[in-house]
Structure formats: C-alpha cells, structure tokens
C-alpha positions in Angstrom: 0.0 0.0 0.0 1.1 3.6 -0.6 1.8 5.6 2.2 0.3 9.0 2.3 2.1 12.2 0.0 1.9 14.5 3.0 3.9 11.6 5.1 6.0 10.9 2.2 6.9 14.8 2.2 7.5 14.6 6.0 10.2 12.2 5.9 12.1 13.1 2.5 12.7 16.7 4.6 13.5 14.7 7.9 16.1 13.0 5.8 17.5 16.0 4.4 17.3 17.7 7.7 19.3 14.8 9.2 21.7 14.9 6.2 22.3 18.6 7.0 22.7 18.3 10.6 25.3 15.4 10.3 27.0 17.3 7.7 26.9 20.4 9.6 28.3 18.4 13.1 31.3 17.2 10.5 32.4 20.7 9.8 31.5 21.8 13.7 34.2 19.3 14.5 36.6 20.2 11.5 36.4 23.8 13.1 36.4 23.2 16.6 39.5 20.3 15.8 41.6 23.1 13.5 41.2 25.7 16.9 42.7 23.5 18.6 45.3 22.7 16.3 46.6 26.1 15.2 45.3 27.6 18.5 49.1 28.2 19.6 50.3 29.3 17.1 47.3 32.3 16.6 48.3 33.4 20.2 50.1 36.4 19.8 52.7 36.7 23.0 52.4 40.5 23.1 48.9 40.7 23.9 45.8 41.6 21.0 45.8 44.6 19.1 43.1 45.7 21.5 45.6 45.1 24.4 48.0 47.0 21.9 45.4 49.6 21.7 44.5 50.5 25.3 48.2 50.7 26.3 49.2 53.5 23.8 45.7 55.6 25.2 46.9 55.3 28.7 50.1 56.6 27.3 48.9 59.2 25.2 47.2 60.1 28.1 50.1 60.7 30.1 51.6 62.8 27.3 48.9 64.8 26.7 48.3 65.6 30.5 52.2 66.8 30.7 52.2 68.8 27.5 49.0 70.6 29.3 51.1 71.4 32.4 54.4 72.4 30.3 51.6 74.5 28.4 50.4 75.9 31.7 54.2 76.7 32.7 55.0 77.9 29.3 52.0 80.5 29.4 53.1 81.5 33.1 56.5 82.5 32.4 55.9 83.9 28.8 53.4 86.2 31.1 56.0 87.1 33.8 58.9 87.9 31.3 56.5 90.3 29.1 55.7 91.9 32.6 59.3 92.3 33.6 60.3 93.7 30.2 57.4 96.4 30.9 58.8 97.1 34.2 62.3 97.0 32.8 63.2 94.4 35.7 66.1 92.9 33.9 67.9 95.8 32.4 69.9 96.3 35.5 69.6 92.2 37.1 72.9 90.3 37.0 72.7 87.0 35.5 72.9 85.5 38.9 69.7 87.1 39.4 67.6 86.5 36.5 68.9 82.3 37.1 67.6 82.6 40.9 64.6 84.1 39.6 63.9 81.4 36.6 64.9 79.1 39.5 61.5 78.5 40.3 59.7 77.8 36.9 62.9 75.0 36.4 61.7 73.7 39.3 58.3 73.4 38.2 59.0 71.8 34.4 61.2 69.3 36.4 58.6 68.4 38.5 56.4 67.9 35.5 59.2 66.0 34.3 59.9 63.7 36.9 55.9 63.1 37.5 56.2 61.6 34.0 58.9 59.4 34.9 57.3 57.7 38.1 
C-alpha cells in the first residue's frame, strides 16, 4: 500500500534535515578540531591589538596631560617675562639674578618631568 504524499513529504525533509545536521556536526568538529590545532600558534605573545590599543591611550594620556602642564608653565612665564620687560626688571639684574629668579619655573617643568617618569 502507498503511504500517504503528505507523510512521504515529511520524511524526504526529515532526511535532508538529518543529512544537514550530520553534515553540519562534520564541519563543527573540522572547526572546533583546526582551533585547537593552530590555536598556539594564533596566540600572539604580546597581547591583542586591542591590548596594543589600550596601552598607547593610557600613554597618550600621560603625554597629553604633561604637554598641558608644560603649556600651563610655558603661558606663566611667557606672562612674567613680558611683565618684567614692561617694568624694565632685567635691564639692571645680573645674570645671577635673573637664574635665581627662573629658578623656580625649572623647578616646576622638572617636577612635570619627573611626574612623568614615576
């Protein structure tokens, strides 16, 4: 006896859907076994790129937070020498004391210095 079309249907696309899913497990396992397989030698010692990434923002960072302070310094001392030339302050200062008075802003681009060492 013939068995129904609609049943007939039903398992010609249970048969293709197995066919699929075995074939499909076959190349799950090809992947999963070529991971393993090449998965030390994809490992990059140094870290990802993203790794890569985050490290030169924390250092640009840095940089760009000390280029603001020797900015900030700059500006200040640009300022006082313009106001000392005004005043004519250094037209009758020794060397002596034009270096004690600079003393101070070396003193504060060192420190900006050595903060970016530590």
């Amino acid at each position: 006896m013939a068995e129904d079309p609609q049943q007939e249907t039903i398992n010609l696309l249970t048969y293709r859907l197995n066919a699929v899913t075995v074939e499909r497990d076959e190349w799950k396992a090809k992947y999963i076994q070529q991971n393993k397989d090449l998965g030390c030698e994809m490992m990059d010692p140094n870290g990802t790129i993203w790794d890569y990434a985050k490290k030169l923002q924390t250092e640009l960072a840095a940089v760009t937070e000390q280029r603001d302070k020797y900015r900030d310094i700059a500006s200040e001392l640009i300022a006082m020498i313009r106001i000392n030339v005004m005043r004519d302050t250094f037209k009758t200062a020794t060397t002596e004391q034009v270096n004690e008075y600079l003393k101070q802003w070396i003193e504060r681009i060192a420190a900006v210095k050595g903060g970016a060492d530590e």
